[in-house]
N, C-alpha and C positions, 0 to 999 in steps of 0.2 A: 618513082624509081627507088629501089634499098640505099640503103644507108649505110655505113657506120659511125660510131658513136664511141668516145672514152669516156669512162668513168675519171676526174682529175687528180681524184685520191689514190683510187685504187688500180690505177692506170690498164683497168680491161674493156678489152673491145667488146662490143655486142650489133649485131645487125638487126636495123630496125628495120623490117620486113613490110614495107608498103603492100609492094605485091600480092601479101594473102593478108591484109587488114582486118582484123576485128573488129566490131565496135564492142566499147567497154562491156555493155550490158551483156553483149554475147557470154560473158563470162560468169554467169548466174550459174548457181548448181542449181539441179533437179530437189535434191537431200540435201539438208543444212548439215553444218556440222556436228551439229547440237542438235538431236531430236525436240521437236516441239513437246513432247507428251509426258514428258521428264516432271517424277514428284520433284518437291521441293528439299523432300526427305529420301531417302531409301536403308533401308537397315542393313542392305547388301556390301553398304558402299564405305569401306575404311576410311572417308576421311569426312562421313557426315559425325556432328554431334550425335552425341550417346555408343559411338562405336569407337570411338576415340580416345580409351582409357590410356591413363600418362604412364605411358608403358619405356621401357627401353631407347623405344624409338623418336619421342621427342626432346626437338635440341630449342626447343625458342616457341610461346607464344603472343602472343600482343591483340590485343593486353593480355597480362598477365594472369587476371581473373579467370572464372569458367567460361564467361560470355566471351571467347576469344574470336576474331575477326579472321587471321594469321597463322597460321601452324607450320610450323618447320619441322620437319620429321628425317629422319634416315630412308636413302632410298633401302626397300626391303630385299632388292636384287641388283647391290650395287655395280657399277662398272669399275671401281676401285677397291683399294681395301684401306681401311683406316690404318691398319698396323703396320712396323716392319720401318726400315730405313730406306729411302733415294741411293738405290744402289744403279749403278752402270756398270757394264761390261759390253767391252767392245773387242771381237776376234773377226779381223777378215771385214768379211762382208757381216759376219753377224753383229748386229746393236740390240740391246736390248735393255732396258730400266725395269725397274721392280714397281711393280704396278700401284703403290701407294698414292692417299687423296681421297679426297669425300665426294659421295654423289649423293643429293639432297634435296628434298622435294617441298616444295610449298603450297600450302593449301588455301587457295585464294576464296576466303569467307565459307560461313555454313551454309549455305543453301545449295540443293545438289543441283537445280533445275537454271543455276546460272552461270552466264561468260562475262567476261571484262564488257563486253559491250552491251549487255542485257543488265548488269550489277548498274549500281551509282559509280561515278568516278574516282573516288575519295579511297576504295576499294583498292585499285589500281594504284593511287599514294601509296597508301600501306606497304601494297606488294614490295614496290621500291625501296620503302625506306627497309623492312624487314632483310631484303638484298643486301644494301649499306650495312646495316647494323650485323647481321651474322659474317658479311665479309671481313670486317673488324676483327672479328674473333680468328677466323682461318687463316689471316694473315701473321698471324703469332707464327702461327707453324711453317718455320725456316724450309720445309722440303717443299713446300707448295711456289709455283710459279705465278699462276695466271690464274682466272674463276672464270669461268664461261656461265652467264644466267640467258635460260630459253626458255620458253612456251612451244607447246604442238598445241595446236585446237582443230581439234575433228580427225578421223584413223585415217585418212588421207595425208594429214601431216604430222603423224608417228604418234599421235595420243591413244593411251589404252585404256582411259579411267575417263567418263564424263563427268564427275564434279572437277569445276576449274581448280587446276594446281599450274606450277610452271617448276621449272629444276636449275638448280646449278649444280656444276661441278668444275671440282678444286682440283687440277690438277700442277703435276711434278716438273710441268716444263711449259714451254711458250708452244705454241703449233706453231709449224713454219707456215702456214697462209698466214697467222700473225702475225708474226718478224716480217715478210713479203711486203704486206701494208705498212708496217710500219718504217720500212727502210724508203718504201717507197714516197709516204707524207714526209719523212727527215729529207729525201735529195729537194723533195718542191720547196721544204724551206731553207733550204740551204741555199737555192738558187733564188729566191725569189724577197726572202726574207719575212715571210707570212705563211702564218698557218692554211694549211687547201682548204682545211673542213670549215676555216670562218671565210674563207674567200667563197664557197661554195654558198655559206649562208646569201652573204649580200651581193650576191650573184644572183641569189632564187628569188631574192627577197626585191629587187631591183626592176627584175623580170616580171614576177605575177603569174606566169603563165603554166607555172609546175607546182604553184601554193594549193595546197588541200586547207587548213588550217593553221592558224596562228596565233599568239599572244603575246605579251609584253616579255619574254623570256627565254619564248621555243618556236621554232617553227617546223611543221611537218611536210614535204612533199614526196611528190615523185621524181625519180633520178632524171636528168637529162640522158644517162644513158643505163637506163632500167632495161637491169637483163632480163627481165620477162614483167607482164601487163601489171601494172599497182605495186611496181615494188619502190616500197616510201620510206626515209630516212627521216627520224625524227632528231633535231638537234638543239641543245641549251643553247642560247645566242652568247652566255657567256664564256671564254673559251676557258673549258678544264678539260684537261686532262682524262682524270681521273675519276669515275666513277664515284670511289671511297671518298673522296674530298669536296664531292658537287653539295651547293648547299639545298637545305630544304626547300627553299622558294625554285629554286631552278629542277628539280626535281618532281615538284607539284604540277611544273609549267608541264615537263615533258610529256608526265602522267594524263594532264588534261586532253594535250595533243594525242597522245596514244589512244585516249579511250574516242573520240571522235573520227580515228582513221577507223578502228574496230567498228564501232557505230554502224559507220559508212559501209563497210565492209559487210557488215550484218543486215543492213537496211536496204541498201543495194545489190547485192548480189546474194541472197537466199542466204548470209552467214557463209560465206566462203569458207573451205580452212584455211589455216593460215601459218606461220610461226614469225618467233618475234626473237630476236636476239639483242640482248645489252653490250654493245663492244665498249670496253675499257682496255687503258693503258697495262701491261705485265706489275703484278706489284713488286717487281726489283725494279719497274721503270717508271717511277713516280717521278711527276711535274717534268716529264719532256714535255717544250713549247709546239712540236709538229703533230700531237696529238690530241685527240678531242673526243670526249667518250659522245654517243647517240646510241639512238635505238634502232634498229631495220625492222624492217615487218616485209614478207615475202610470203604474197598468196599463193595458192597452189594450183594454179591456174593449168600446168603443162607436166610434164617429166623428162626428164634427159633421156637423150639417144645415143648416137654414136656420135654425130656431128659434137655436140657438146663434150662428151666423154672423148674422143679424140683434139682437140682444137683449146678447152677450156673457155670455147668461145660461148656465147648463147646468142638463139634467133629472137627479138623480140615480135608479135605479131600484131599490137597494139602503137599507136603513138604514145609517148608518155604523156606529152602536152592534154590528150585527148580523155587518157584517163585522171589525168588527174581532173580536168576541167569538170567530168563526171562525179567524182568524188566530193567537189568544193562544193557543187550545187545542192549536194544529198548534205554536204555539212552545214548549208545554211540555213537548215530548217532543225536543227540542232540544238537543241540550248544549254 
């Protein structure tokens, strides 16, 4: 019989659809999302070496040398503008802000024929600490709110370039789904006096039964109430906050976690696409105790309809327990 399910953080419903069941594997694509046939080069490709002159557009590489791992660049079509002041004006029903903030693109290593899950792991460090380290810098600038860093991997989940890169952007305000979550983790610890997202840890961790992987630092599973099949939250076991303040070691943990869900991802299901979101705290709201940065990753398994589009609700057609148990098996051949 269906179900419903909360999320304890995020306090949304989602129905877990017995009735038309999947099994995990069902969910293999035909097309990876990453062509198999991919040089390792392409002279086409703006973000392989030798096309890559230090032009205007980059803000950061690491290392610093030619042999750079890392590249930070300007998006070339951004969604912001750099210039110009945080202006609001509000008449009526009209609101509107002045579209200032960075949109910014990351070049995850030279090789154009690789993804986080095909790369070495250490890769994926990088990624992160590159994240940290330029948010340091964006945080100077008093008009910025919040940084949102993401990945699309494969045109299914909005990527338009196959060498791996991922993006962040700086924007001028909080999103209200952020405030949303976040007011909603302050009333659980208000009432409860503990953080959800470490109750959630030693909740999963307790369990067993939703674990994909884990290590001394992080652990990644699937939601007990995963709005749609594989969708896995990666979390530092130690509680911060803050993205910007997590340390190297907890950071590295995540990374490992992250690149072993992808793996799976890629090993089991033909390279799914997928995307992956970093949620941090707003940086005017550093070291609130009801918040706790992780990682999400959400395959692309489905698309919204009306039901979702009307409700905010989601069908899931998978059990979580089920996929995840499918994931842990493809991670233990892993190394």
């Amino acid at each position: 019989m269906p179900h419903l399910r909360q999320n304890v953080v995020t306090k949304q419903w989602v129905i877990i659809s017995t009735e038309r069941a999947q099994r995990p594997r069902s969910f293999s694509v035909k097309e990876p999302a990453l062509p198999l046939d991919l040089p390792s080069y392409d002279e086409g490709c703006p973000f392989c070496p030798g096309n890559d002159g230090r032009d205007e557009h980059e803000l950061l590489r690491l290392p610093k040398q030619e042999a750079w791992n890392i590249r930070i660049l300007r998006n070339k079509y951004p969604a912001l503008d750099l210039n110009g002041d945080r202006q609001r004006v509000f008449q009526g029903v009209k609101r509107h802000m002045s579209g200032v903030g960075y949109h910014e693109v990351i070049v995850e290593g030279r090789l154009h024929h690789l993804s986080p899950a095909t790369a070495d792991a250490e890769l994926l460090y990088q990624t992160f600490l590159a994240f940290q380290q330029r948010s340091w810098m964006l945080a100077e600038d008093k008009r910025i709110e919040h940084i949102q860093y993401f990945k699309n991997h494969g045109l299914a989940a909005g990527a338009s370039l196959h060498h791996s890169h991922s993006q962040l952007v700086a924007l001028p305000v909080v999103p209200y789904s952020k405030r949303a979550r976040m007011e909603e983790a302050r009333r659980y610890f208000d009432d409860v006096g503990e953080c959800a997202y470490c109750l959630m840890i030693n909740d999963e961790l307790r369990s067993g039964e939703r674990i994909i992987t884990q290590n001394d630092r992080a652990v990644a599973f699937v939601l007990y109430a995963a709005n749609s099949p594989f969708h896995i939250w990666i979390l530092p076991r130690q509680h911060t906050s803050d993205f910007l303040e997590a340390e190297a070691e907890d950071i590295a943990a995540v990374s490992d976690c992250l690149h072993k869900v992808l793996s799976c991802l890629h090993r089991g299901l033909n390279d799914l696409p997928y995307n992956y979101v970093l949620r941090s705290s707003p940086l005017r709201d550093h070291g609130r105790e009801y918040l706790h940065w992780y990682v999400s990753v959400v395959p692309r398994t489905s698309t919204n309809a009306g039901f979702e589009i009307g409700t905010g609700m989601f069908i899931n057609s998978t059990l979580p327990e089920e996929s995840a148990a499918f994931l842990r098996d493809i991670a233990g051949g892993i190394n």
